[in-house]
Structure formats: structure tokens, C-alpha cells
PyMOL Python script that loads the backbone (N, CA, C, O; Angstrom):
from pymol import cmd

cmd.read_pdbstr("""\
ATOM      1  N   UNK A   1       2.346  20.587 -14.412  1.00  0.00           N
ATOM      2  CA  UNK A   1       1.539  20.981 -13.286  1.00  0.00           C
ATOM      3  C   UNK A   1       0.131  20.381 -13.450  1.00  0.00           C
ATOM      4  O   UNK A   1      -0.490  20.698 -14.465  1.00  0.00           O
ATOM      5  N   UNK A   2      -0.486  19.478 -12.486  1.00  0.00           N
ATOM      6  CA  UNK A   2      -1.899  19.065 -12.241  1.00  0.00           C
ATOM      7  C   UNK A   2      -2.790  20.560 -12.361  1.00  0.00           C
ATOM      8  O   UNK A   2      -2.447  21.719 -12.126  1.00  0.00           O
ATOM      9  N   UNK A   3      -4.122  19.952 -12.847  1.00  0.00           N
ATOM     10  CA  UNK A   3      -5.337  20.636 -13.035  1.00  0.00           C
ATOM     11  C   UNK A   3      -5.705  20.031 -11.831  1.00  0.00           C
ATOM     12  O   UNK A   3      -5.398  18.881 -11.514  1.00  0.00           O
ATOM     13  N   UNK A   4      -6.787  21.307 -10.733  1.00  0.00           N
ATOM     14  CA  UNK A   4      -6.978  20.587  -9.815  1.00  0.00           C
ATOM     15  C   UNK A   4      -8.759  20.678 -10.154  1.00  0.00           C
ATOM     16  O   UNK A   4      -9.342  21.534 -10.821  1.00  0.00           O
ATOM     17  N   UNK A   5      -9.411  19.333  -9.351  1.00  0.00           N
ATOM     18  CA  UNK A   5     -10.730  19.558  -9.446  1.00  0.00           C
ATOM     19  C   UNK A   5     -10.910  18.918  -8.341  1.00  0.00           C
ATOM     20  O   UNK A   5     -10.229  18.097  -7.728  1.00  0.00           O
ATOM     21  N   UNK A   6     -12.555  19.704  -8.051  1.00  0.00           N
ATOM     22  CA  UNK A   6     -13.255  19.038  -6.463  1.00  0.00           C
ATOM     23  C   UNK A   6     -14.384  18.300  -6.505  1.00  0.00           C
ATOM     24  O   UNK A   6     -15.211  19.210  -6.571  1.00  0.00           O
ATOM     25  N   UNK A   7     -15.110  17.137  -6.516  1.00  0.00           N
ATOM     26  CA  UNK A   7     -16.239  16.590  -6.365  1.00  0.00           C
ATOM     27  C   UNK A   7     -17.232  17.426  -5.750  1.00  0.00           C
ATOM     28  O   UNK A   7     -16.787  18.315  -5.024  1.00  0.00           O
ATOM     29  N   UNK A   8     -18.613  17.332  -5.891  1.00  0.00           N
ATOM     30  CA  UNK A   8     -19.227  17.739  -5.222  1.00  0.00           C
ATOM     31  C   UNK A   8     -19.107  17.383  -3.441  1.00  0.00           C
ATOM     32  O   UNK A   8     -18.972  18.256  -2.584  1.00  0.00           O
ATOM     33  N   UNK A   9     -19.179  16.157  -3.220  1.00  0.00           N
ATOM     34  CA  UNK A   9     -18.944  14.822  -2.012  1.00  0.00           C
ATOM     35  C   UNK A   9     -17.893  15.549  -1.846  1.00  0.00           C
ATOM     36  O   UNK A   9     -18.257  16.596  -1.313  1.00  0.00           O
ATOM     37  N   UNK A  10     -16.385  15.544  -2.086  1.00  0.00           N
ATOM     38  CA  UNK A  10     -15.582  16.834  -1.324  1.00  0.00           C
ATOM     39  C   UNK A  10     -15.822  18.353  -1.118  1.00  0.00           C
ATOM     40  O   UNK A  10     -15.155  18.875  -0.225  1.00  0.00           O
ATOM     41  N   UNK A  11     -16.587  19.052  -1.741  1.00  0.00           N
ATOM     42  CA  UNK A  11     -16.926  20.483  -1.333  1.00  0.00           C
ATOM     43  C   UNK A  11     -18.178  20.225  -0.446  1.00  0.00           C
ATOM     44  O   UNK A  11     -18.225  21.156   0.357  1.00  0.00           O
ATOM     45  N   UNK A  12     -19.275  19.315  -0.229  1.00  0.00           N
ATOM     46  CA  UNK A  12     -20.264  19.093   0.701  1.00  0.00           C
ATOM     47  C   UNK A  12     -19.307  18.615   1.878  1.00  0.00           C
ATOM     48  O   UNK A  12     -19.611  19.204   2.915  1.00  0.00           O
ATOM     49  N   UNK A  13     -18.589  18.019   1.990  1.00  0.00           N
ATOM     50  CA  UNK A  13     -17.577  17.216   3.272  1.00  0.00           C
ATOM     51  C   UNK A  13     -16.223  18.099   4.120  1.00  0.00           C
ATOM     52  O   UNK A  13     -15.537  18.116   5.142  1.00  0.00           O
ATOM     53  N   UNK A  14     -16.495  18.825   2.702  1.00  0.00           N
ATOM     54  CA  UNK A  14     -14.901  20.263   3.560  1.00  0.00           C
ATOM     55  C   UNK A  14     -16.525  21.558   4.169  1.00  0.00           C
ATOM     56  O   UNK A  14     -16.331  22.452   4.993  1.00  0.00           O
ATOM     57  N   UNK A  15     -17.479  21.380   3.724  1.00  0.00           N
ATOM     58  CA  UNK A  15     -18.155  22.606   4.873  1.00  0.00           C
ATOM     59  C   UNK A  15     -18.673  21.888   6.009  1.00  0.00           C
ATOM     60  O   UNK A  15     -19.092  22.307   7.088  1.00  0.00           O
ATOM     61  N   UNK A  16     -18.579  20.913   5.625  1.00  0.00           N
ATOM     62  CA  UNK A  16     -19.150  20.159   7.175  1.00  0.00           C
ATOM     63  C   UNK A  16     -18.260  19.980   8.209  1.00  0.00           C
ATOM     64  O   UNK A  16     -18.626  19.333   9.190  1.00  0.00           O
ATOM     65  N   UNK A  17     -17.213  20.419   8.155  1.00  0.00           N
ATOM     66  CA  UNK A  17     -15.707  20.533   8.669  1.00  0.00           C
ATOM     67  C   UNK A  17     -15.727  21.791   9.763  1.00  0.00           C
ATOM     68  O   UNK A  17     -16.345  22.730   9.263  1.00  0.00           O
ATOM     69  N   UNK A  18     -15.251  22.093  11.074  1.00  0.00           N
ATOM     70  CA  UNK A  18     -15.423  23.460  11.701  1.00  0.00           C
ATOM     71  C   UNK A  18     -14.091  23.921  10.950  1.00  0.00           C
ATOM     72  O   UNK A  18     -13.189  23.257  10.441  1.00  0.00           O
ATOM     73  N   UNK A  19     -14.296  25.321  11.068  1.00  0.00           N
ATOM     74  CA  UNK A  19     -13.890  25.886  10.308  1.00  0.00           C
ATOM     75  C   UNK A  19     -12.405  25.922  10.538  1.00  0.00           C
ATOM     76  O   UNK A  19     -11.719  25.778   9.525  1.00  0.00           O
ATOM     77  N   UNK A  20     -11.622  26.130  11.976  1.00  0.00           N
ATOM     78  CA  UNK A  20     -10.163  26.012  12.202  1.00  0.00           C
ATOM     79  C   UNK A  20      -9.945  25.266  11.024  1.00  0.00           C
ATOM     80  O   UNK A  20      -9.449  25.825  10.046  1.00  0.00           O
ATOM     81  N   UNK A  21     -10.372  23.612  10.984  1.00  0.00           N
ATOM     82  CA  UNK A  21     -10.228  22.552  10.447  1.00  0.00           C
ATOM     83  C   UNK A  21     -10.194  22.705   8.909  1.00  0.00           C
ATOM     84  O   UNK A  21      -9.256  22.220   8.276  1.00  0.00           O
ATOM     85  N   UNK A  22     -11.052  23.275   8.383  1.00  0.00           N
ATOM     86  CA  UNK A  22     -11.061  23.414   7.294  1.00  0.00           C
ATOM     87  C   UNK A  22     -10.266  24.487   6.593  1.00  0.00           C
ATOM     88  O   UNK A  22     -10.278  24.710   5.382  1.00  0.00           O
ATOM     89  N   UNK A  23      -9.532  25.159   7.574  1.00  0.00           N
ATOM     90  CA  UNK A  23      -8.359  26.149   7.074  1.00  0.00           C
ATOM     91  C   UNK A  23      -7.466  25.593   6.841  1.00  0.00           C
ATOM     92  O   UNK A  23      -6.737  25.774   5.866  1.00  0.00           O
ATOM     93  N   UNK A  24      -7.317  24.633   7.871  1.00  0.00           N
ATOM     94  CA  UNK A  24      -5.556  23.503   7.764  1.00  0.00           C
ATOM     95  C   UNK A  24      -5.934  23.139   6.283  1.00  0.00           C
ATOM     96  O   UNK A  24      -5.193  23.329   5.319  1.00  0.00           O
ATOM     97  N   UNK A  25      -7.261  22.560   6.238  1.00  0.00           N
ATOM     98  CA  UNK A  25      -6.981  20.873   5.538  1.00  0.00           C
ATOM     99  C   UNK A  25      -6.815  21.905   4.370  1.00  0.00           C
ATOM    100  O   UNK A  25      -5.832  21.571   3.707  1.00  0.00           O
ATOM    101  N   UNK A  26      -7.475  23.161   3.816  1.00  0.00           N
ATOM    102  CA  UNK A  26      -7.540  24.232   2.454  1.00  0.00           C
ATOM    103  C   UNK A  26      -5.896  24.533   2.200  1.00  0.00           C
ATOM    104  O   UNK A  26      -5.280  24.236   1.177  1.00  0.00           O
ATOM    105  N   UNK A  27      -5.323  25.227   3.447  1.00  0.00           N
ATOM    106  CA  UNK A  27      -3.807  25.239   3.661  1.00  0.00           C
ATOM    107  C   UNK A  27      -3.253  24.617   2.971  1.00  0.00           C
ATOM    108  O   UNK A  27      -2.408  24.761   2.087  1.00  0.00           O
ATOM    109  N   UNK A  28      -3.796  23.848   3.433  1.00  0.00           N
ATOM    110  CA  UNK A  28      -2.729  22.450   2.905  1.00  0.00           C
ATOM    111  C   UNK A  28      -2.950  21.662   1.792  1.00  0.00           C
ATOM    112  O   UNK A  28      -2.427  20.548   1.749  1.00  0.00           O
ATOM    113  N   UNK A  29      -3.563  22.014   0.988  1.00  0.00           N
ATOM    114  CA  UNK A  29      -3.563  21.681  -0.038  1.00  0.00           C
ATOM    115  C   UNK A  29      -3.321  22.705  -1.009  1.00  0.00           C
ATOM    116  O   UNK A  29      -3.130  22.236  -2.131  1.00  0.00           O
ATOM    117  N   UNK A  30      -3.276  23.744  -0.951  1.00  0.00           N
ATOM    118  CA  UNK A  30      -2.715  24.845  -1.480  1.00  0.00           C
ATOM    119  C   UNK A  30      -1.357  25.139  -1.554  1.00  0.00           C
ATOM    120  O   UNK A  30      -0.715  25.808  -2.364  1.00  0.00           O
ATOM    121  N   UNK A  31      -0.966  24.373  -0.331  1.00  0.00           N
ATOM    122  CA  UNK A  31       1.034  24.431   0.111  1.00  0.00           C
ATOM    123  C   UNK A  31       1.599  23.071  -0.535  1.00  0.00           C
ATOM    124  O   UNK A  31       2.708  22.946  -1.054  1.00  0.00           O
ATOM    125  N   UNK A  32       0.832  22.297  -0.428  1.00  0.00           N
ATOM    126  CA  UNK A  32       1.275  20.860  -0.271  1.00  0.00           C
ATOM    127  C   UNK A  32       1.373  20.121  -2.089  1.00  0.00           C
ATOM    128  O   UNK A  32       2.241  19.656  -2.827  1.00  0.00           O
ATOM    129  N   UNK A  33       0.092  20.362  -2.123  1.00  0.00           N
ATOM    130  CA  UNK A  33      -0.799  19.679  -3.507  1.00  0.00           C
ATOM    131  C   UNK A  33      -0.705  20.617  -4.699  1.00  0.00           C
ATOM    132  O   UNK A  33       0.179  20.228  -5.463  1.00  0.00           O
ATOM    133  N   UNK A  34      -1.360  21.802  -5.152  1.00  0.00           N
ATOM    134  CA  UNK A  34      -1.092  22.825  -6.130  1.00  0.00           C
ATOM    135  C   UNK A  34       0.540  23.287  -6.708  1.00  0.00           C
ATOM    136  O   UNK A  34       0.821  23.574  -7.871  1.00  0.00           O
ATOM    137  N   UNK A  35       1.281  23.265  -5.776  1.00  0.00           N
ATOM    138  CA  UNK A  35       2.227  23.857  -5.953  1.00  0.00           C
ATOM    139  C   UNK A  35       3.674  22.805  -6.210  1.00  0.00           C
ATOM    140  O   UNK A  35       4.873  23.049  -6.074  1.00  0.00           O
ATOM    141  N   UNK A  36       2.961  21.599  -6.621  1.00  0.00           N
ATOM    142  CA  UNK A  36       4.206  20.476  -6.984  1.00  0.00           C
ATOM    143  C   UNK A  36       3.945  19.596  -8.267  1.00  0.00           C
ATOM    144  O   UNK A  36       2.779  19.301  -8.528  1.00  0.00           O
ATOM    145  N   UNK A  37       4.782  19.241  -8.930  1.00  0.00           N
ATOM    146  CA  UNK A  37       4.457  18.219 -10.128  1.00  0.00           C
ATOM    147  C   UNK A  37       4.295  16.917  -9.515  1.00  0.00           C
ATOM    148  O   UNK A  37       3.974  16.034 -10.310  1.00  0.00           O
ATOM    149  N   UNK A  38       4.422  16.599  -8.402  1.00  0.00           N
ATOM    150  CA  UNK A  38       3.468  15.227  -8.233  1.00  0.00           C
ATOM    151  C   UNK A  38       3.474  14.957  -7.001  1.00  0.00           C
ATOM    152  O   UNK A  38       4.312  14.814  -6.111  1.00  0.00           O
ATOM    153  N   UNK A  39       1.872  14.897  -7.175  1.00  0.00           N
ATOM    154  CA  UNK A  39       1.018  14.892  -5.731  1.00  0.00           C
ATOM    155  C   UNK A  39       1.172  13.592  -5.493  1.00  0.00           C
ATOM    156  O   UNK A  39       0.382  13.289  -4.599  1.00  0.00           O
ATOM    157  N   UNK A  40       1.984  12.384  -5.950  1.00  0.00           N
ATOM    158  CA  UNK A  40       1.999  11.121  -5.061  1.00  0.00           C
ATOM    159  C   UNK A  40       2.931  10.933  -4.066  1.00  0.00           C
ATOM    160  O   UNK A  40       3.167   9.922  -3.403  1.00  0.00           O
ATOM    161  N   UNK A  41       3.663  12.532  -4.027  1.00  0.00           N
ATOM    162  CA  UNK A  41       4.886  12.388  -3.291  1.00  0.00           C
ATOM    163  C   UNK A  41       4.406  12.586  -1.471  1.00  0.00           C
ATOM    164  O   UNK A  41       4.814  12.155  -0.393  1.00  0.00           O
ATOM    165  N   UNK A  42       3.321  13.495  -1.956  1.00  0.00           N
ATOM    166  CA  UNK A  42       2.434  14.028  -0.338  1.00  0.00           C
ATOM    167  C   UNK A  42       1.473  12.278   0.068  1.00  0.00           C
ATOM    168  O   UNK A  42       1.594  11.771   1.184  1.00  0.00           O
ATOM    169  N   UNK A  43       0.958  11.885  -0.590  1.00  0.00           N
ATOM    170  CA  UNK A  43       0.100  10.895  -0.339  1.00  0.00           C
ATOM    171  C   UNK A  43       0.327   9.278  -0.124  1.00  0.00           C
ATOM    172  O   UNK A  43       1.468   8.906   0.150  1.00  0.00           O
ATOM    173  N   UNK A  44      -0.626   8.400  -0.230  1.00  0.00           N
ATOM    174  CA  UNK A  44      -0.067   6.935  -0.070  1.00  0.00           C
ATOM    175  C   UNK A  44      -1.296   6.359  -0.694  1.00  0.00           C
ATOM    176  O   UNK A  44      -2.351   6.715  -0.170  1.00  0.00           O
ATOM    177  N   UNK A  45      -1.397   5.255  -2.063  1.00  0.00           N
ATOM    178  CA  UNK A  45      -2.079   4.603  -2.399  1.00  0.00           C
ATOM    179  C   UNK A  45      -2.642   3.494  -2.020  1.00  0.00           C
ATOM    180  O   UNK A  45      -2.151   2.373  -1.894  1.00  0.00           O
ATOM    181  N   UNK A  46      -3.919   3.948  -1.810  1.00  0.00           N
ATOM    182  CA  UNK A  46      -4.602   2.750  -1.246  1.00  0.00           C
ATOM    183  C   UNK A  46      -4.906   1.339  -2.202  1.00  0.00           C
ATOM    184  O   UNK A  46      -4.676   1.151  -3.397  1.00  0.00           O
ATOM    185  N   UNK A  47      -5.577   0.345  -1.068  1.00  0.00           N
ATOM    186  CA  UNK A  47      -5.411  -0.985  -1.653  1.00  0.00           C
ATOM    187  C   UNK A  47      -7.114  -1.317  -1.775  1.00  0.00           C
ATOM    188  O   UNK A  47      -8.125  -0.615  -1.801  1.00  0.00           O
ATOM    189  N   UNK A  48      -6.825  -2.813  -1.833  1.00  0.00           N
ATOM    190  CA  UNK A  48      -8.604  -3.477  -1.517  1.00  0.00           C
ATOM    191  C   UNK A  48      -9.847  -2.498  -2.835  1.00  0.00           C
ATOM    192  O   UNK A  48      -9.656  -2.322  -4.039  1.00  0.00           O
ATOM    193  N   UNK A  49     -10.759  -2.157  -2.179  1.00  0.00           N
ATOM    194  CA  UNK A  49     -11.776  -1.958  -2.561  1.00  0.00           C
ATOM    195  C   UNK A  49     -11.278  -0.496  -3.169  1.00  0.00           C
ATOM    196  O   UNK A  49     -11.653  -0.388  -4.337  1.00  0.00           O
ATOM    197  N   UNK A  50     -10.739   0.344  -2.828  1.00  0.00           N
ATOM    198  CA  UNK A  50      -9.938   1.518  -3.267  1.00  0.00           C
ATOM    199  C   UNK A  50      -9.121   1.864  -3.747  1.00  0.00           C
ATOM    200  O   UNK A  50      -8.663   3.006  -3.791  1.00  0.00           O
ATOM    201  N   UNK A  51      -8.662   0.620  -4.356  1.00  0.00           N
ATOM    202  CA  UNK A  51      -7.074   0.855  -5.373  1.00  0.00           C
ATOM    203  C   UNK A  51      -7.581   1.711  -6.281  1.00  0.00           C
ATOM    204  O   UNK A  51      -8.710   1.946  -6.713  1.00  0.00           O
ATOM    205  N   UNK A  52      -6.563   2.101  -6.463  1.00  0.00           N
ATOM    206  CA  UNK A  52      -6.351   3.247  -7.580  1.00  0.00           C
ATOM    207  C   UNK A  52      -6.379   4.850  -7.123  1.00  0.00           C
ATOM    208  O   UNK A  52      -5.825   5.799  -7.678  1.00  0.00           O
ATOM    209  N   UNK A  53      -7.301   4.833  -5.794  1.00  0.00           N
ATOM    210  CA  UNK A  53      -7.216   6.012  -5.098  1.00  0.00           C
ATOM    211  C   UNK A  53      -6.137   6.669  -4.509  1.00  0.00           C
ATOM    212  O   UNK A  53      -5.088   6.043  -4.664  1.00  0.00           O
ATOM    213  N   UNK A  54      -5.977   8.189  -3.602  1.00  0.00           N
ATOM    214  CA  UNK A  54      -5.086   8.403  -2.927  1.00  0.00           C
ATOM    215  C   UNK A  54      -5.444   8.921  -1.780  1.00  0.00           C
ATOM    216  O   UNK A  54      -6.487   9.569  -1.695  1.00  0.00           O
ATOM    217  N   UNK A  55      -4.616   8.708  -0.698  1.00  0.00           N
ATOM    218  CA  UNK A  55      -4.820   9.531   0.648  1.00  0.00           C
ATOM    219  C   UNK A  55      -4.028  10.331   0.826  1.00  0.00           C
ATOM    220  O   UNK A  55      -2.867  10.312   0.418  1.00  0.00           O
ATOM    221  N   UNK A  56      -4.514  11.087   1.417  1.00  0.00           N
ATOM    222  CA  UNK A  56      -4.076  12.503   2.079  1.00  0.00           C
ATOM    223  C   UNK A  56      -4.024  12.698   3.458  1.00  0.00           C
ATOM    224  O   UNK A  56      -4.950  13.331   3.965  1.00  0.00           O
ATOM    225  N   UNK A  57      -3.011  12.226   4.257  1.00  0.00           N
ATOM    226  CA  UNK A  57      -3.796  12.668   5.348  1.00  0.00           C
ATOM    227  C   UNK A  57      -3.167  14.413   5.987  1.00  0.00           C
ATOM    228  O   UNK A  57      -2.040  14.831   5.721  1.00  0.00           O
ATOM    229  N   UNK A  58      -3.908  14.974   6.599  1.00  0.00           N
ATOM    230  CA  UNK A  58      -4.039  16.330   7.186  1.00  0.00           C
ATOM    231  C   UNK A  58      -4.740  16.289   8.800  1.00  0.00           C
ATOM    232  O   UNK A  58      -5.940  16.537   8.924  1.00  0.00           O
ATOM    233  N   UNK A  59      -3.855  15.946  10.045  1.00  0.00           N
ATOM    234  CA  UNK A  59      -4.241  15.854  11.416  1.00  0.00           C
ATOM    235  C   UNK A  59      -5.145  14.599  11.174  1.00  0.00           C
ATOM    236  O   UNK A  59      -4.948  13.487  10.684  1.00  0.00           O
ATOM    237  N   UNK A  60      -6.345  15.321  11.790  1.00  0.00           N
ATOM    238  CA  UNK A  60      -7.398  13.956  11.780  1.00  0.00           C
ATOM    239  C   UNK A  60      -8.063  13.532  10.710  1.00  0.00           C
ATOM    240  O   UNK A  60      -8.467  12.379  10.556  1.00  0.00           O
ATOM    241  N   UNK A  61      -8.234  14.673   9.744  1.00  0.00           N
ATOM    242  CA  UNK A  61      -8.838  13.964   8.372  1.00  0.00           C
ATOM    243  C   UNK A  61      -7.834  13.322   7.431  1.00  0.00           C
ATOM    244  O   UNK A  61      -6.608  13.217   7.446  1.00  0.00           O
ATOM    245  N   UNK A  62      -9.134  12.793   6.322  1.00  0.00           N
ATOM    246  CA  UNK A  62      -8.026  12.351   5.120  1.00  0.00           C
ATOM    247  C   UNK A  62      -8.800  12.750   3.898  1.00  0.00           C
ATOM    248  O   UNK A  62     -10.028  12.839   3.896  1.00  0.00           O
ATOM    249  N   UNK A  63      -8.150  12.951   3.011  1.00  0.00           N
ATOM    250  CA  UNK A  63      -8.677  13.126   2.040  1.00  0.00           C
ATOM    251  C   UNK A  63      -8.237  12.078   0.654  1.00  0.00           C
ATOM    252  O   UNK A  63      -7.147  11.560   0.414  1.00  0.00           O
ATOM    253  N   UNK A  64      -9.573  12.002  -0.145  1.00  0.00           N
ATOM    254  CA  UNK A  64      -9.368  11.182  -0.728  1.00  0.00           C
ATOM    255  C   UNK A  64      -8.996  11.714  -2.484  1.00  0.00           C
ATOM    256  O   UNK A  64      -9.540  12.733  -2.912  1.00  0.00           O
ATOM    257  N   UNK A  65      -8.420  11.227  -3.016  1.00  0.00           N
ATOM    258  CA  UNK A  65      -8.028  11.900  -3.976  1.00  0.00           C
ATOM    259  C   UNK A  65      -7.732  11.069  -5.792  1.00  0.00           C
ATOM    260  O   UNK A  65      -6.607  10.584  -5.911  1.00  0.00           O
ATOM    261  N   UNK A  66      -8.483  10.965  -6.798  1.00  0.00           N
ATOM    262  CA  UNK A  66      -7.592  10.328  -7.816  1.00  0.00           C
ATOM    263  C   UNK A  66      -6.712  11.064  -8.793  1.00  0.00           C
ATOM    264  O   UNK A  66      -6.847  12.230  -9.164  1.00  0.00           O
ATOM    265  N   UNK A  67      -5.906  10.307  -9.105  1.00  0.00           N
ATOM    266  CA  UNK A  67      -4.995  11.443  -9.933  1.00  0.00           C
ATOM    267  C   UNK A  67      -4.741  10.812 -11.534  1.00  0.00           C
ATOM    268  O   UNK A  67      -4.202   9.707 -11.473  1.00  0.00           O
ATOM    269  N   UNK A  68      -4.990  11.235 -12.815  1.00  0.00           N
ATOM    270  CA  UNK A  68      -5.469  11.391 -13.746  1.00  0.00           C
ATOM    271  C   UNK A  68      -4.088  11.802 -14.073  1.00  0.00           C
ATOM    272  O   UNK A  68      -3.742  12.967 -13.877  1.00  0.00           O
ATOM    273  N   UNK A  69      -3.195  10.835 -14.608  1.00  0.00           N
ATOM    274  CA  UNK A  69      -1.643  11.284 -15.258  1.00  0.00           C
ATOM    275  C   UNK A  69      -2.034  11.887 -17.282  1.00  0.00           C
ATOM    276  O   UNK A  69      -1.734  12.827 -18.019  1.00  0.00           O
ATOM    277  N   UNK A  70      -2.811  10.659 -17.342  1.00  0.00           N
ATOM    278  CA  UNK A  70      -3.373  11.269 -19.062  1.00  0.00           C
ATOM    279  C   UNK A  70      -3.479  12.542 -19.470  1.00  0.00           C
ATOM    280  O   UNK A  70      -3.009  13.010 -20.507  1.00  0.00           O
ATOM    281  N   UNK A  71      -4.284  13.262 -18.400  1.00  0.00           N
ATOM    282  CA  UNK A  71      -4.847  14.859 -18.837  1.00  0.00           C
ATOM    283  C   UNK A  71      -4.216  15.444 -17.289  1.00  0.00           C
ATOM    284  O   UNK A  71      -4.663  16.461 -16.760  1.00  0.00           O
ATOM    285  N   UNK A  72      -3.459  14.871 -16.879  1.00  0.00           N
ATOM    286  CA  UNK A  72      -2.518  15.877 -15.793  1.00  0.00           C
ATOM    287  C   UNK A  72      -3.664  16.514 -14.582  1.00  0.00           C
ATOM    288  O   UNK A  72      -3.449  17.594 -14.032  1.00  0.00           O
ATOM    289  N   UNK A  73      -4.983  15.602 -14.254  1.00  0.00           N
ATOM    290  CA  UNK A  73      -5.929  16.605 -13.755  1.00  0.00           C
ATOM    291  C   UNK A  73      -5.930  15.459 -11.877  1.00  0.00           C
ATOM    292  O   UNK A  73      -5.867  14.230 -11.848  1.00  0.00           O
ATOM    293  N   UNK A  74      -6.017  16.369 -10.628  1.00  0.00           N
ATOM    294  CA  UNK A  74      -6.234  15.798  -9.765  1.00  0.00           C
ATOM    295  C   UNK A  74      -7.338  15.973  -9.134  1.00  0.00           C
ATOM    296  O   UNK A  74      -7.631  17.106  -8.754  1.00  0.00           O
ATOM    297  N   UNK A  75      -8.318  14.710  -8.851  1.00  0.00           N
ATOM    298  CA  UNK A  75      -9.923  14.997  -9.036  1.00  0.00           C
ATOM    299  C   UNK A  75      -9.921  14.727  -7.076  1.00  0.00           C
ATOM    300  O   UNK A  75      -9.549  13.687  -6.531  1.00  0.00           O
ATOM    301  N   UNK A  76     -10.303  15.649  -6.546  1.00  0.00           N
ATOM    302  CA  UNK A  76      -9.943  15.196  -5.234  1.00  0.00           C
ATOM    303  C   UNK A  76     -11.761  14.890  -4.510  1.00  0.00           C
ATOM    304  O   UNK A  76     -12.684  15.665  -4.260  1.00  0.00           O
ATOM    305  N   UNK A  77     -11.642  13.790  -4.416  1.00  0.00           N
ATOM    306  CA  UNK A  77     -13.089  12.817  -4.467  1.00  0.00           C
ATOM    307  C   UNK A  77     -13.927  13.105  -2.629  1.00  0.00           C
ATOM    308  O   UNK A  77     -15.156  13.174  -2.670  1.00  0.00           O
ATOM    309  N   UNK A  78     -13.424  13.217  -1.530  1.00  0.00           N
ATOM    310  CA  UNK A  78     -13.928  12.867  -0.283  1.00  0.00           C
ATOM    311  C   UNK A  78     -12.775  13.859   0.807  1.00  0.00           C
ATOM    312  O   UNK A  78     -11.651  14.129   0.385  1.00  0.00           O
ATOM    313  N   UNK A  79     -13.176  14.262   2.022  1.00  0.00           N
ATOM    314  CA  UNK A  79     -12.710  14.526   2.464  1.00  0.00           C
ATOM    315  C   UNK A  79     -13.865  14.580   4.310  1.00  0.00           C
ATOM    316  O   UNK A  79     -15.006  14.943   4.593  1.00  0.00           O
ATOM    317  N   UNK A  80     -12.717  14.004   5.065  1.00  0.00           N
ATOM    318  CA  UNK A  80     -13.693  13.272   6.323  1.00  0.00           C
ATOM    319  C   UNK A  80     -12.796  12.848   7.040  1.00  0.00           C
ATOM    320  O   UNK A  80     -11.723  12.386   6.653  1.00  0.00           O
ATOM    321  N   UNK A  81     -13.365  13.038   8.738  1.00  0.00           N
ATOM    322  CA  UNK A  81     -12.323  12.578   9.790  1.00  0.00           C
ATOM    323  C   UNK A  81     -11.996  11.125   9.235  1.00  0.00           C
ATOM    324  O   UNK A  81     -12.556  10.308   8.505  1.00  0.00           O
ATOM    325  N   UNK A  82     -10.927  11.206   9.877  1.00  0.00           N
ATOM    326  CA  UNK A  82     -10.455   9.246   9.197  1.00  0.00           C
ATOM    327  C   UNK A  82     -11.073   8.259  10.098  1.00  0.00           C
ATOM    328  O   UNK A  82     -11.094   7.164   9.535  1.00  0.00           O
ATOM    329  N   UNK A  83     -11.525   8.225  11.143  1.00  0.00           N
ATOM    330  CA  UNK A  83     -12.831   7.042  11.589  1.00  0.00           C
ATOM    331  C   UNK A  83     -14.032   7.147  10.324  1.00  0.00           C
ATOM    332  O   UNK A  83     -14.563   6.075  10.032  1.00  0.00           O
ATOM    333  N   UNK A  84     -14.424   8.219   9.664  1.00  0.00           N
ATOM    334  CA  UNK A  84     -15.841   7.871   8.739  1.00  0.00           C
ATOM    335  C   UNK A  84     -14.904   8.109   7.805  1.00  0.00           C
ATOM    336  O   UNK A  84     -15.713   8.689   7.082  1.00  0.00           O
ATOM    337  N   UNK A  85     -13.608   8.187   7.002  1.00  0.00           N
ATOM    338  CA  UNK A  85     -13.951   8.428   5.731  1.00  0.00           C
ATOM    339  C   UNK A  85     -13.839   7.270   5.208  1.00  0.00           C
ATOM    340  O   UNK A  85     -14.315   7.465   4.089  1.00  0.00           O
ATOM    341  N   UNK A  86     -13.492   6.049   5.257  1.00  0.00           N
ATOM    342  CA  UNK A  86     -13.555   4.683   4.322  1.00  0.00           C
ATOM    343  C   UNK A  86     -14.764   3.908   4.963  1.00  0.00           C
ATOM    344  O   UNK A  86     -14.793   2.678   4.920  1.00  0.00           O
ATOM    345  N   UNK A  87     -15.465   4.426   5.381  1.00  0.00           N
ATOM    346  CA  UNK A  87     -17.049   3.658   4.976  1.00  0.00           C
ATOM    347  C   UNK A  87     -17.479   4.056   3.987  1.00  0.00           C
ATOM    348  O   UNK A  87     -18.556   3.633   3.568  1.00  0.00           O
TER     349      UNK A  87
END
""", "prot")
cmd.dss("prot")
cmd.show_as("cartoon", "prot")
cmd.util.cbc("prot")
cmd.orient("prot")
């Protein structure tokens, strides 16, 4: 089972979220992400300038996520409608 952790840049980016929104995207990572031995099964690895990262997507946002197989820990980095989150 992953250790989960949040960036600051994701806990500043999930309150800037209205709140419906930020129930799904919490939801869902609580249903989705916590409760499985591997979170690459929910996501899709990005390329280019972001390899190594992961996405998440949840409706209109995405979240960004790295995952740390060494120490089993998932560091979940960004979270933002998907027009701003890869700037």
C-alpha cells in the first residue's frame, strides 16, 4: 500500500477549487487512489517536459501526481482545471 503525501502547490490548488469540485476531486482520490496497490492503474504517464509524472484526471481537473516505487510513497504535486494545469 502507497504512503500518500500532498505538496504544498496541491493543498494551495485543491482550496482554490469551489467546493462541489473539490469534494469529487477529495472523493476520488480516497475511492480511487488510497485504497489500491497501484495508482498507475487510475492514471496515464506523461511525456516531454513531464516525464516521469502522473495524471489524474477527475471531470475538468487533473491532477498531477509522482509515484515513488522505492519507499512506496505517492507525492501528489498540482491539482488545476486542465486548460491551466500544464503551464
Amino acid at each position: 500500500m502507497f504512503e500518500v503525501e500532498f505538496s504544498d502547490r496541491f493543498l494551495r490548488g485543491l482550496r482554490k477549487i469551489d467546493p462541489t469540485n473539490r469534494r469529487i476531486i477529495t472523493e476520488w482520490i480516497n475511492r480511487s487512489l488510497l485504497e489500491t496497490d497501484n495508482p498507475r492503474e487510475h492514471g496515464m504517464a506523461l511525456k516531454g517536459q513531464l516525464k516521469g509524472l502522473w495524471r489524474y484526471r477527475v471531470g475538468q481537473y487533473r491532477i498531477l501526481a509522482q509515484i515513488n516505487d522505492d519507499r512506496l510513497i505517492l507525492l501528489f504535486l498540482d491539482v488545476d482545471h486542465r486548460k491551466d494545469i500544464y503551464r
